[in-house]
N, C-alpha and C positions, 0 to 999 in steps of 0.2 A: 403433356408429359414432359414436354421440352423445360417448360415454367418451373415444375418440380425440381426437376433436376438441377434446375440454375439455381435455384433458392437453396436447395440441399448442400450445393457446393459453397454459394457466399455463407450459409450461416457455419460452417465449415470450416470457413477460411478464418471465419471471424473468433471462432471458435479458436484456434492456431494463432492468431494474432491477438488476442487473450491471454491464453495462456504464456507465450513469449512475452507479453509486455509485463506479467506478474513475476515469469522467474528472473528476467534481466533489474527489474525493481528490487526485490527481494536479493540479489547479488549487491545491487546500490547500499541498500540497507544494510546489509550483513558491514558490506565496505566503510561505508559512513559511521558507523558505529562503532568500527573496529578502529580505526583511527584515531577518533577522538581518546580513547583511552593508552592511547602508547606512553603517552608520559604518564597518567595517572599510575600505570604500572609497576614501572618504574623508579617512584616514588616509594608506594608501597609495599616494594620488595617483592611483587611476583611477577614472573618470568614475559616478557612481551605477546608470545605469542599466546599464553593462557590468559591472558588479560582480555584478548582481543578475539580471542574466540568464547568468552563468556560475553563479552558485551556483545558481540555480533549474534552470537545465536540467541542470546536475549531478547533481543531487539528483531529478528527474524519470530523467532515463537510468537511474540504480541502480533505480527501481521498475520502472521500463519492461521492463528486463533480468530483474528478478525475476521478472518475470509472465510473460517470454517463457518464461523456462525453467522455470517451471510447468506451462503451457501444451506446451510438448514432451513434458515426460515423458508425458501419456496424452490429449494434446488437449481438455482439459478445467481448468477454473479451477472451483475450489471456494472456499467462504465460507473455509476456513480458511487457503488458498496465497494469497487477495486479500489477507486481513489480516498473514499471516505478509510479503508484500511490500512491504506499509507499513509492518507493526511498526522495521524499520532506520531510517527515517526519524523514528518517531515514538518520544522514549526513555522516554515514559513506558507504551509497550503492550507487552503482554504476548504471548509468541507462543505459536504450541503446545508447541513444547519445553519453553518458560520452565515454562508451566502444568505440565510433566508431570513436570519436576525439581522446582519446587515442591509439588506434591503426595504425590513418593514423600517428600521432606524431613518435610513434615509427619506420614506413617505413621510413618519414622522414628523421630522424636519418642514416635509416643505407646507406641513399644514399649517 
């Protein structure tokens, strides 16, 4: 019973530590996105903060979506469908695919 309960708690936790690490990403994103268009705004003639809350929540909806449709396929989010949802966002991250074409590249290589 004791085993139970300690597993129940860590997937729990993990659970809480999950979720916290997607909404603090998705603030990142909202941020990163919204920044980058200050000046294009600006430019354009609309107003700073509507600039910057269209691209941010734009840019929030494409994760949001990704994760949804993670999430369908077997009602579960894993470390690697969290990261593969923000890798779009973020152009310097690597996703699983990237890593698995890069890697047969490099066997490649050393054939």
């Amino acid at each position: 019973m004791q085993r139970q309960t300690t597993k129940i708690r860590r997937n729990n936790m993990n659970s809480i530590t999950n979720i916290w690490n997607i909404l603090m990403r998705i603030v990142a994103v909202f941020a990163a996105n919204a920044l980058a268009v200050i000046g294009a705004g600006a430019i354009a003639g609309i107003s700073v903060a509507k600039a910057m809350t269209v691209a941010g929540l734009s840019a929030v909806a494409v994760v949001v979506e990704k994760l949804a449709r993670a999430f369908m396929d077997d009602g579960k989010l894993t470390r690697d469908e969290i990261n593969a949802a923000f890798s779009t966002t973020d152009k310097n991250a690597v996703t699983v695919q990237d890593a698995a074409v890069e890697s047969r590249r490099k066997r490649s290589k050393t054939v």
